[in-house]
N, C-alpha and C positions, 0 to 999 in steps of 0.2 A: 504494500500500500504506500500511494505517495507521502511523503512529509508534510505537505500542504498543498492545497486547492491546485488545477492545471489554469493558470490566467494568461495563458500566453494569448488569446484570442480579445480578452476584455483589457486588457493592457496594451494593445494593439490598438484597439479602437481609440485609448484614453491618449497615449500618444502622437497617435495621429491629427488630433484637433490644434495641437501646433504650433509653430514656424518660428524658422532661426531667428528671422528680425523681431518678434515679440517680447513684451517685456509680462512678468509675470509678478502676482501679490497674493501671497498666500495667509489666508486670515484667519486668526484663531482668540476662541475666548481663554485666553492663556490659565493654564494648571500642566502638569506635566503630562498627561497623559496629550492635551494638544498640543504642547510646543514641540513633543520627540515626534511625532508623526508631522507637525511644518518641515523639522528636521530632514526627516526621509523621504519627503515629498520633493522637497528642495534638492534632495541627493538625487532622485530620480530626474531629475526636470532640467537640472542646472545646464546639460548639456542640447536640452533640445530648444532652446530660446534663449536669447541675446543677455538677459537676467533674471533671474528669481529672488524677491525678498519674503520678507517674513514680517508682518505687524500684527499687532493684539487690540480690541475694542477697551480693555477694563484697565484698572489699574493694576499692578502689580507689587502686593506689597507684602505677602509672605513672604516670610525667611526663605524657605526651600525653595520657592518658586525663585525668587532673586540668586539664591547659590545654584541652581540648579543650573539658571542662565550665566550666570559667572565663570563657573567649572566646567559647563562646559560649550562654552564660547557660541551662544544662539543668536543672534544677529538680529533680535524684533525689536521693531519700535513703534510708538503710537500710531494708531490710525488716524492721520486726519482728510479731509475734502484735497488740499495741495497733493498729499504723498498720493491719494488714491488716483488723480488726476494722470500720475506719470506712466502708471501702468494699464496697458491694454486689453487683459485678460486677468480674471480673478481663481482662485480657488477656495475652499473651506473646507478642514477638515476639522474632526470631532466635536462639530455641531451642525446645525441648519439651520439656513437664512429668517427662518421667524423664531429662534431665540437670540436676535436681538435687532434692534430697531438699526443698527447702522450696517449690520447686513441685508437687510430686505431693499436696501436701495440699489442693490449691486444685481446683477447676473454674474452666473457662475458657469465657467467652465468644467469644476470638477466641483464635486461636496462627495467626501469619507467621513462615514458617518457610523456609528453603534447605539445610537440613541435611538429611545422610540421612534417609529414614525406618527404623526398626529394627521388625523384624516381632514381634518379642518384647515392645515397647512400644508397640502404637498408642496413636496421638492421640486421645484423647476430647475436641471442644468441641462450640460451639453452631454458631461458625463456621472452617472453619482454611483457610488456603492453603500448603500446602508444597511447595518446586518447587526439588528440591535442583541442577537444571540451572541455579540462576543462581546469579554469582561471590557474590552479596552480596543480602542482605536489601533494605540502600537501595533496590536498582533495581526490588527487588518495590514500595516505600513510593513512590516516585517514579513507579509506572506508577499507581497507587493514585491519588495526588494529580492526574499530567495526567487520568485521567478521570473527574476530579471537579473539573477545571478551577480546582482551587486552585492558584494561582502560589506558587510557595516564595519567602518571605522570604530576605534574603541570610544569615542565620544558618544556617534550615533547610536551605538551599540548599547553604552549605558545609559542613556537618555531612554531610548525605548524600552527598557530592562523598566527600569524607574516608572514608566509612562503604567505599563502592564502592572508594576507593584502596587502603584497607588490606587487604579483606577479597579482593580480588584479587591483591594485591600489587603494583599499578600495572602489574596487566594480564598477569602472569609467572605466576599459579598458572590454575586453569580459570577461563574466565569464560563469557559468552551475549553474544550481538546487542544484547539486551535489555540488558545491563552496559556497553556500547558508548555504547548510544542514550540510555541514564539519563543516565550522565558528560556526553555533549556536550551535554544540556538543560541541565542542574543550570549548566553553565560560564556561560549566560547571566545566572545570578543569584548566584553565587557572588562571597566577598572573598579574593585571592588572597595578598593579603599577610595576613591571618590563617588560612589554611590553611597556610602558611609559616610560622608563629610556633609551630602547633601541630604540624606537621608535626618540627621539629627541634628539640622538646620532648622527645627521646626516652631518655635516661639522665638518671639522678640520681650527682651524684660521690660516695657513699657507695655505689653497686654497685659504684666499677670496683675492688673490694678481690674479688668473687666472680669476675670475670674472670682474676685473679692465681691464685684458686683454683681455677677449671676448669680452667687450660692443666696446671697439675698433677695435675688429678684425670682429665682426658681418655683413657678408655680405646676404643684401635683394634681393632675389631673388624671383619673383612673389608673392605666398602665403610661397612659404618658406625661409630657413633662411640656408648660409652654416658658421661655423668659424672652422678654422685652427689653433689650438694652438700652435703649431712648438710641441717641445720637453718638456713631461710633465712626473713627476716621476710615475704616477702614472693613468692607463685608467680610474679608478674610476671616476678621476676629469672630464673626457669627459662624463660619464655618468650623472655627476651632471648637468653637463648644459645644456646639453642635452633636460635634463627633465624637467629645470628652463626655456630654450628660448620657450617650446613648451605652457607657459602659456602667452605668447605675443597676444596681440588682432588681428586676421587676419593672425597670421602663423599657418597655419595647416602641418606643416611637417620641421626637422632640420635635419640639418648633420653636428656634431662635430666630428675632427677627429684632431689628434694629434700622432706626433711618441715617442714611448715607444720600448724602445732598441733597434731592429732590425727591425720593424716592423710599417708599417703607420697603425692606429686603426682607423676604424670609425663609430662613433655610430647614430644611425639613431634612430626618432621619430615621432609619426604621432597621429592625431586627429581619426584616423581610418575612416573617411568619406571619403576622396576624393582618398588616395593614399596609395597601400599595403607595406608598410616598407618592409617586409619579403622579397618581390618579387622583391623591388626594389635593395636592397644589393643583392639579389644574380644578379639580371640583371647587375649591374655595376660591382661586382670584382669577380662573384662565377668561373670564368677562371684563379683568380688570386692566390684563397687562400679560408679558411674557410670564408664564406657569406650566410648570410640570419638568419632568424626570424620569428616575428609573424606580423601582418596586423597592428600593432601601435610600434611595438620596432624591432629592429635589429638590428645586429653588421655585420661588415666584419674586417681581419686581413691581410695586404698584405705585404710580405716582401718586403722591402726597393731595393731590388736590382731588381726587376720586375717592378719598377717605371722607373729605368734610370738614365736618370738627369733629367727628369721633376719636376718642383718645385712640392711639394704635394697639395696642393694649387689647383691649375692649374689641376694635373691628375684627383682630383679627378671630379672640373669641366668639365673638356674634356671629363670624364666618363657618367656625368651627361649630357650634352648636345648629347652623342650619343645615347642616349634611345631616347629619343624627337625625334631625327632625325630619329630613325627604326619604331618607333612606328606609326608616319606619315607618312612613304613610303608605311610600311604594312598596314594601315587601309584607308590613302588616306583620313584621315578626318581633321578638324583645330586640332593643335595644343592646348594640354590639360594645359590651363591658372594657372593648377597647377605647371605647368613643367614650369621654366623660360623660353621667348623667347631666341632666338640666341642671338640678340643684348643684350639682358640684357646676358648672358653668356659670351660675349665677351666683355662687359666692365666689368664685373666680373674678369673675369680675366687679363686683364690690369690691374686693383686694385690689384689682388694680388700679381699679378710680380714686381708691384713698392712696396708695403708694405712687401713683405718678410712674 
């Protein structure tokens, strides 16, 4: 049996859209799992068009995400209207054009993608692959690269190592055979003591002052957990904890959310047993703004002025208790003990109206 997939036919096609004189911009919502796949994308490409860069829409201000580009020498830089101007053909990988508003402006020549697909958004390119059955983008860019018989350099090589560690969670959230077979190639060209440096790159000591503030802002709700940070420099810090509340005994699902300039963020986690993360951001804000995910992580972004005056706090509980409330009119069964009762949502939010 082969190693991985036969793409010599769908890589043919992907090539061929083309030409030495074009210049190329490859766009990603930077985390490691999409910078190592710009990465590879960039290694496959560089020679079939006059240049390929690499920019990012967000900010970039995790530790790891920042060493990660340090160590090992990634070349993005902000997206703006000028930079986007220079280049004649775009691509996207590990994400699609309606999660986020400064992709949807663009056509794309290529979108690699592992995320859901949403029927409400299809994917328009020239060429796309989306195959939301692997743990990580890398192991798509890695199958890519063996059948194009390009050997990854030990940067690339650790970069997409990294890409697949994270975006699987070292193997603990869903993964593929094919996430498997990625990781044990990439090991042969990989540097292990700089995957380590980058690796425990992971706080900055000016967050652990939001740490202080979650444990007091932490509200229990059934098996899960929601906190409110008010105004934080930085959504990365909402991811940190995110991911730190969901190793609590008996919480199988959080909602950390915090506003970051215009905009209320909220990051969703799950044990992937009881309750689909993905489904449930887009159930609560996908009316409001970009929403949804995979079945253990999610995001939603809702501009601030679609809130109201409602404290955020409160909207996003009031969001939260209206699922419960559809989903037991439509099924007509008890109330799903993951989902907090009303009572507990409604002293739920009394606490946050007097905590602020």
């Amino acid at each position: 049996m082969a190693y991985f997939r036969n793409l010599d036919n769908k890589l043919k096609d992907m090539l061929e859209l083309f030409k030495r004189d074009e210049r190329l911009l490859i766009l990603v919502n930077a985390d490691p799992d999409a910078l190592a796949s710009a990465m590879a994308l960039k290694r496959i490409l560089y020679r079939k068009v006059q240049s390929v860069a690499i920019a990012h829409v967000n900010e970039i201000s995790r530790p790891d995400n920042l060493a990660m580009i340090k160590l090992l020498r990634i070349p993005t830089t902000k997206l703006t209207p000028p930079l986007a101007a220079q280049y004649d053909k775009f691509a996207l990988v590990d994400s699609q054009p309606h999660h986020h508003p400064d992709f949807e402006k663009l056509h794309f020549s290529i979108v690699l993608d592992h995320h859901p697909l949403s029927k409400e958004n299809p994917v328009v390119a020239d060429y796309q692959e989306i195959n939301p059955d692997y743990g990580s983008n890398s192991s798509l860019l890695t199958e890519y690269l063996y059948n194009l018989k390009i050997r990854p350099g030990m940067l690339l090589a650790t970069a997409l190592l990294y890409g697949i560690k994270t975006d699987t969670q070292s193997f603990e959230r869903k993964f593929n055979d094919v996430d498997i077979r990625a990781f044990r190639y990439l090991t042969k060209f990989y540097n292990p003591l700089l995957l380590q440096k980058i690796v425990r790159s992971e706080f900055r000591k000016e967050w652990l002052k939001y740490f202080s503030l979650a444990f007091r802002k932490i509200k229990l709700l059934g098996h899960g957990a929601s906190v409110f940070m008010g105004r934080v420099e930085s959504p990365d810090i909402l991811v940190i904890l995110a991911d730190f509340f969901l190793r609590i005994h008996n919480i199988s699902w959080d909602i950390v959310s915090g506003i970051h300039e215009d905009s209320l963020v909220v990051i969703f986690r799950g044990d992937g047993l009881r309750k689909d993360m993905g489904k449930m951001a887009s159930q609560m804000f996908g009316d409001l703004g970009p929403a949804g995910g995979h079945k253990q992580m999610a995001r939603a972004e809702i501009p601030l002025e679609k809130i109201d005056s409602t404290h955020p706090q409160q909207f996003i509980l009031n969001r939260l208790s209206n699922i419960n409330t559809r989903r037991k009119k439509r099924n007509r069964q008890p109330v799903n003990r993951d989902i907090p009762s009303m009572e507990e949502m409604e002293i739920a939010k009394r606490k946050a109206i007097t905590s602020g």
